[in-house]
N, CA, C and O of each residue as an XYZ file, in Angstrom:
336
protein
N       0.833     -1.170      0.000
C       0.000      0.000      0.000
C       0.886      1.244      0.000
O       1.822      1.556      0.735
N       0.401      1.775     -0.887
C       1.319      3.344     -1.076
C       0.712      4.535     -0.087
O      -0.517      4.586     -0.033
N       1.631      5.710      0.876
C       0.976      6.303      0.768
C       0.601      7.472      0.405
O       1.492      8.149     -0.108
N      -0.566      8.015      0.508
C      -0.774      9.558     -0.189
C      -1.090     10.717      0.671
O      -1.784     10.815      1.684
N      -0.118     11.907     -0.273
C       0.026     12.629      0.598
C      -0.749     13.945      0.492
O      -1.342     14.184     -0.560
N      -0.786     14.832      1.525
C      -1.767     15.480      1.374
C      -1.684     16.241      0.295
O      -0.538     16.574     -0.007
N      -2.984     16.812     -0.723
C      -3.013     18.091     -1.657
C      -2.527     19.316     -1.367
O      -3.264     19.994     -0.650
N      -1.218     19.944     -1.804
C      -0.825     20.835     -1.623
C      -2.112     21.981     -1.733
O      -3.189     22.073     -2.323
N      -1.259     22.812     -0.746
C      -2.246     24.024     -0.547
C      -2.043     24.818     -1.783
O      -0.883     24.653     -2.161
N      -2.733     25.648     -2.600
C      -2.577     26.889     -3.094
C      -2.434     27.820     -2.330
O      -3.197     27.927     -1.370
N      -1.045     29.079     -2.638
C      -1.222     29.837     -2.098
C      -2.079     30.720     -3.299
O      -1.962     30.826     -4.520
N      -3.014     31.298     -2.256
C      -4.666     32.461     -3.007
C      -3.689     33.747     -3.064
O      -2.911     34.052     -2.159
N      -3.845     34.395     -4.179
C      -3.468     35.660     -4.592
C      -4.683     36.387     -4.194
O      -5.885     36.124     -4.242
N      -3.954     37.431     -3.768
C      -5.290     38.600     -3.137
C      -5.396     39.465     -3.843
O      -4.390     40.145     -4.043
N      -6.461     39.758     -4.418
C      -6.773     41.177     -5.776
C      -7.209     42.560     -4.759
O      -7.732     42.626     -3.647
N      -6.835     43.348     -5.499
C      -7.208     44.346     -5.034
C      -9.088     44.368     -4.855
O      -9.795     43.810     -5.695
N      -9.537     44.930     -3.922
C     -11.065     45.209     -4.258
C     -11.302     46.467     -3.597
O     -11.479     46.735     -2.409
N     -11.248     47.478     -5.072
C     -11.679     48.803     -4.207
C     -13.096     48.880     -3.577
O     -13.200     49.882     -2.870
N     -13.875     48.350     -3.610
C     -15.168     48.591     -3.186
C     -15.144     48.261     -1.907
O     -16.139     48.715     -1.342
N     -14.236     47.491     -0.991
C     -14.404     47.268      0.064
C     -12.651     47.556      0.608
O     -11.995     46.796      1.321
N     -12.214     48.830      0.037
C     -11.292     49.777      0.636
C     -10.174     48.927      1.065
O      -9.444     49.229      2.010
N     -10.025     47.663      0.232
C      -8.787     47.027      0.023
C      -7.959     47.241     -1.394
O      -8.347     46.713     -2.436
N      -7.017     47.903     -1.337
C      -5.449     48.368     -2.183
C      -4.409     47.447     -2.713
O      -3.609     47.737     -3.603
N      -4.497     46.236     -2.044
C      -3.443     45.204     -2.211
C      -2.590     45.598     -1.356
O      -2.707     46.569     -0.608
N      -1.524     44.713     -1.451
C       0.175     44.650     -0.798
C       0.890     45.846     -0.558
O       1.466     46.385      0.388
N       0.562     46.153     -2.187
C       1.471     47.710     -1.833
C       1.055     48.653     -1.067
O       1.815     49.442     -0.507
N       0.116     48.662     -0.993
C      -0.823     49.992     -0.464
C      -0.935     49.468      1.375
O      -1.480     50.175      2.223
N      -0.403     48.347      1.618
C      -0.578     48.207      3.300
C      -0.332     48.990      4.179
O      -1.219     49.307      4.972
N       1.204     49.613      4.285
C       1.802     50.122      4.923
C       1.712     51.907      4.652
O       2.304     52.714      5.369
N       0.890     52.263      3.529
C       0.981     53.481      2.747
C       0.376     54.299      3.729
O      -0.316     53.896      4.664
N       0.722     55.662      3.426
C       0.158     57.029      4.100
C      -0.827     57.666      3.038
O      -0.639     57.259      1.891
N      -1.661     58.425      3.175
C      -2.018     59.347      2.419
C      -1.293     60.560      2.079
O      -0.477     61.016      2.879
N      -1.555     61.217      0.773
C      -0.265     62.243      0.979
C      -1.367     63.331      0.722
O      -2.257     63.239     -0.124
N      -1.082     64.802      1.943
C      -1.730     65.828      1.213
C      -1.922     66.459     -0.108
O      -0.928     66.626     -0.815
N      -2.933     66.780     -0.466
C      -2.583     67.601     -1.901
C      -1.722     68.646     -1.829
O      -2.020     69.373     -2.777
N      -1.037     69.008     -1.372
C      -0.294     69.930     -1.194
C       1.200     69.369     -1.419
O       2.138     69.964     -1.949
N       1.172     67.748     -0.747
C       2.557     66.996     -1.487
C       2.345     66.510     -3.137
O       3.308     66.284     -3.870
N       0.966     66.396     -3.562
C       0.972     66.181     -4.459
C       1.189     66.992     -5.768
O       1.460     66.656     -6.921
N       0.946     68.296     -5.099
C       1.602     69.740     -6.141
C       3.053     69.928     -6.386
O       3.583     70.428     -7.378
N       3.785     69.290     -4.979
C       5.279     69.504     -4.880
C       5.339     68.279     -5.838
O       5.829     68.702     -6.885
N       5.119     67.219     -5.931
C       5.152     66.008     -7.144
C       4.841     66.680     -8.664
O       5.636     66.775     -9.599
N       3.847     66.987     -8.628
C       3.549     67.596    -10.054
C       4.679     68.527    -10.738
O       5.367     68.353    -11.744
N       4.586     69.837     -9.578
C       5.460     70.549    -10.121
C       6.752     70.279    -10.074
O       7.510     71.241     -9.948
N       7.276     69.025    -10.155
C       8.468     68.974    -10.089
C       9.149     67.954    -11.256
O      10.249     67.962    -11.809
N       7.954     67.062    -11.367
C       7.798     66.562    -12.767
C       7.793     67.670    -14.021
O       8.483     67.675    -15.040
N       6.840     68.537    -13.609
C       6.733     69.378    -15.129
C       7.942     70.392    -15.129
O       8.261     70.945    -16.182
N       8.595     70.631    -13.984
C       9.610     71.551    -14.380
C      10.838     70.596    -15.124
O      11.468     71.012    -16.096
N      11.053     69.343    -14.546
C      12.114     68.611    -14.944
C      11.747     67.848    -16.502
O      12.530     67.151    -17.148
N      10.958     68.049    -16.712
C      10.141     67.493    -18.050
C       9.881     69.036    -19.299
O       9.622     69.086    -20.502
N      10.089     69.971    -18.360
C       9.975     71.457    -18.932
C       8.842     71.627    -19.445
O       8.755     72.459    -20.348
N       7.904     71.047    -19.111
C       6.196     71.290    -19.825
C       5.559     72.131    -19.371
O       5.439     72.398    -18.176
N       4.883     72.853    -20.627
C       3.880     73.935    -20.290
C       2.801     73.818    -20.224
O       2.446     73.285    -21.276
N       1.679     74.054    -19.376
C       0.651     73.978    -19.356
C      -0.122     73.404    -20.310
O      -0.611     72.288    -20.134
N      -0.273     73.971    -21.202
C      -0.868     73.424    -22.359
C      -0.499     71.960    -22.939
O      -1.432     71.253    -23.321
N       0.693     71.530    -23.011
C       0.531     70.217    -22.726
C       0.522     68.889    -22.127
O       0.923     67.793    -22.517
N      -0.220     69.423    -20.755
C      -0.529     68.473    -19.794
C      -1.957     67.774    -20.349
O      -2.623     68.394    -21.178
N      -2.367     66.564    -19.899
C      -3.421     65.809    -20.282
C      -4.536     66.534    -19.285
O      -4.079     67.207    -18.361
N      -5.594     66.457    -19.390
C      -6.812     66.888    -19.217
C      -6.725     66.437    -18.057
O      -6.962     67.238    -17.153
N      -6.331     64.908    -17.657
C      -6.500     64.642    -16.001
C      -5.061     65.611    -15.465
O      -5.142     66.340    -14.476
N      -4.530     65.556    -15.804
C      -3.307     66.077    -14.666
C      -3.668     67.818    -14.845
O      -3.401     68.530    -13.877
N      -4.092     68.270    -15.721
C      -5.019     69.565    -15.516
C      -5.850     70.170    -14.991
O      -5.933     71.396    -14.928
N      -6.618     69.323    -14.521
C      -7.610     68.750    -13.460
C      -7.247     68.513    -11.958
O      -7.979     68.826    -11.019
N      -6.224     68.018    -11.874
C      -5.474     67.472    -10.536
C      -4.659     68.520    -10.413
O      -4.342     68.554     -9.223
N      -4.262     69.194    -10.857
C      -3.045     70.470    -10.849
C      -4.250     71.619    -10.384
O      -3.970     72.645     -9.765
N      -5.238     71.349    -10.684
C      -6.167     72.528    -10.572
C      -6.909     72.400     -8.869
O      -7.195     73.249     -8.026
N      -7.055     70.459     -8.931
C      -7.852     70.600     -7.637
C      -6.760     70.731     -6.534
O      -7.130     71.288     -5.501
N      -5.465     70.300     -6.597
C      -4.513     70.033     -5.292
C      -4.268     72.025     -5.253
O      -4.107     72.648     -4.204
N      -4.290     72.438     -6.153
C      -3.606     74.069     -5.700
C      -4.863     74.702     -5.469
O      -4.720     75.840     -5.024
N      -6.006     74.358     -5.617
C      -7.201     74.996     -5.249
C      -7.644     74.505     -3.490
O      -8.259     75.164     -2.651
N      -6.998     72.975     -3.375
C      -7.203     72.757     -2.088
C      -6.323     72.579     -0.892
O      -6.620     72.461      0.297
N      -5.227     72.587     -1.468
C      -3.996     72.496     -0.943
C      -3.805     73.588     -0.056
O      -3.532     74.626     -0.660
N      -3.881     73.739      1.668
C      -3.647     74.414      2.089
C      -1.934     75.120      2.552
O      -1.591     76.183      3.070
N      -1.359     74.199      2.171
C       0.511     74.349      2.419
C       0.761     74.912      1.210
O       0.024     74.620      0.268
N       1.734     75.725      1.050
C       2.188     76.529     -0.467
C       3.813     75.978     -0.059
O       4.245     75.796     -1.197
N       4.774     75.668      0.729
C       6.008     75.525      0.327
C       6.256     73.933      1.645
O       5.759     73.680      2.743
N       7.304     73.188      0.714
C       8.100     72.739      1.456
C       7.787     72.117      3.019
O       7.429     71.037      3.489
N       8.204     73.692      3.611
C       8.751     73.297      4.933
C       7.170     73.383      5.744
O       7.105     73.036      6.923
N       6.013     73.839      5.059
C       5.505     73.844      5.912
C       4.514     72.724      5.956
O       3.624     72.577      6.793
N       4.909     71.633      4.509
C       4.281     70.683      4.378
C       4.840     69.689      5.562
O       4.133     69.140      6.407
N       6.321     69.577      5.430
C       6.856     68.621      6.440
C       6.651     69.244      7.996
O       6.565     68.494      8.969
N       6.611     70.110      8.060
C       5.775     70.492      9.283
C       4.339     69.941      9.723
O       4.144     69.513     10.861
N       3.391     69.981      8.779
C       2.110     69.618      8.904
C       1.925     67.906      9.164
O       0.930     67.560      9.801
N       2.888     66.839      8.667
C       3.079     65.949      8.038
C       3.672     65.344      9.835
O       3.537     64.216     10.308
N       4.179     66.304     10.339
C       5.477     65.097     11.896
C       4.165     65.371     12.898
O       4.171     64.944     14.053
Protein backbone atom coordinates (compact mmCIF):
# COMPACT_ATOMS: atom_id res chain seq x y z
CA UNK A 1 0.00 0.00 0.00
CA UNK A 2 1.32 3.34 -1.08
CA UNK A 3 0.98 6.30 0.77
CA UNK A 4 -0.77 9.56 -0.19
CA UNK A 5 0.03 12.63 0.60
CA UNK A 6 -1.77 15.48 1.37
CA UNK A 7 -3.01 18.09 -1.66
CA UNK A 8 -0.83 20.84 -1.62
CA UNK A 9 -2.25 24.02 -0.55
CA UNK A 10 -2.58 26.89 -3.09
CA UNK A 11 -1.22 29.84 -2.10
CA UNK A 12 -4.67 32.46 -3.01
CA UNK A 13 -3.47 35.66 -4.59
CA UNK A 14 -5.29 38.60 -3.14
CA UNK A 15 -6.77 41.18 -5.78
CA UNK A 16 -7.21 44.35 -5.03
CA UNK A 17 -11.07 45.21 -4.26
CA UNK A 18 -11.68 48.80 -4.21
CA UNK A 19 -15.17 48.59 -3.19
CA UNK A 20 -14.40 47.27 0.06
CA UNK A 21 -11.29 49.78 0.64
CA UNK A 22 -8.79 47.03 0.02
CA UNK A 23 -5.45 48.37 -2.18
CA UNK A 24 -3.44 45.20 -2.21
CA UNK A 25 0.18 44.65 -0.80
CA UNK A 26 1.47 47.71 -1.83
CA UNK A 27 -0.82 49.99 -0.46
CA UNK A 28 -0.58 48.21 3.30
CA UNK A 29 1.80 50.12 4.92
CA UNK A 30 0.98 53.48 2.75
CA UNK A 31 0.16 57.03 4.10
CA UNK A 32 -2.02 59.35 2.42
CA UNK A 33 -0.27 62.24 0.98
CA UNK A 34 -1.73 65.83 1.21
CA UNK A 35 -2.58 67.60 -1.90
CA UNK A 36 -0.29 69.93 -1.19
CA UNK A 37 2.56 67.00 -1.49
CA UNK A 38 0.97 66.18 -4.46
CA UNK A 39 1.60 69.74 -6.14
CA UNK A 40 5.28 69.50 -4.88
CA UNK A 41 5.15 66.01 -7.14
CA UNK A 42 3.55 67.60 -10.05
CA UNK A 43 5.46 70.55 -10.12
CA UNK A 44 8.47 68.97 -10.09
CA UNK A 45 7.80 66.56 -12.77
CA UNK A 46 6.73 69.38 -15.13
CA UNK A 47 9.61 71.55 -14.38
CA UNK A 48 12.11 68.61 -14.94
CA UNK A 49 10.14 67.49 -18.05
CA UNK A 50 9.98 71.46 -18.93
CA UNK A 51 6.20 71.29 -19.83
CA UNK A 52 3.88 73.94 -20.29
CA UNK A 53 0.65 73.98 -19.36
CA UNK A 54 -0.87 73.42 -22.36
CA UNK A 55 0.53 70.22 -22.73
CA UNK A 56 -0.53 68.47 -19.79
CA UNK A 57 -3.42 65.81 -20.28
CA UNK A 58 -6.81 66.89 -19.22
CA UNK A 59 -6.50 64.64 -16.00
CA UNK A 60 -3.31 66.08 -14.67
CA UNK A 61 -5.02 69.56 -15.52
CA UNK A 62 -7.61 68.75 -13.46
CA UNK A 63 -5.47 67.47 -10.54
CA UNK A 64 -3.04 70.47 -10.85
CA UNK A 65 -6.17 72.53 -10.57
CA UNK A 66 -7.85 70.60 -7.64
CA UNK A 67 -4.51 70.03 -5.29
CA UNK A 68 -3.61 74.07 -5.70
CA UNK A 69 -7.20 75.00 -5.25
CA UNK A 70 -7.20 72.76 -2.09
CA UNK A 71 -4.00 72.50 -0.94
CA UNK A 72 -3.65 74.41 2.09
CA UNK A 73 0.51 74.35 2.42
CA UNK A 74 2.19 76.53 -0.47
CA UNK A 75 6.01 75.53 0.33
CA UNK A 76 8.10 72.74 1.46
CA UNK A 77 8.75 73.30 4.93
CA UNK A 78 5.51 73.84 5.91
CA UNK A 79 4.28 70.68 4.38
CA UNK A 80 6.86 68.62 6.44
CA UNK A 81 5.78 70.49 9.28
CA UNK A 82 2.11 69.62 8.90
CA UNK A 83 3.08 65.95 8.04
CA UNK A 84 5.48 65.10 11.90
Amino acid sequence: MTSRQPPKKRKIEEKEDITNLYFGADFEDAEAMLNAEVKVIIDSINEEKDLDMSDWSELMQNTTSYVSTFGRFQDKTSIATCKQ
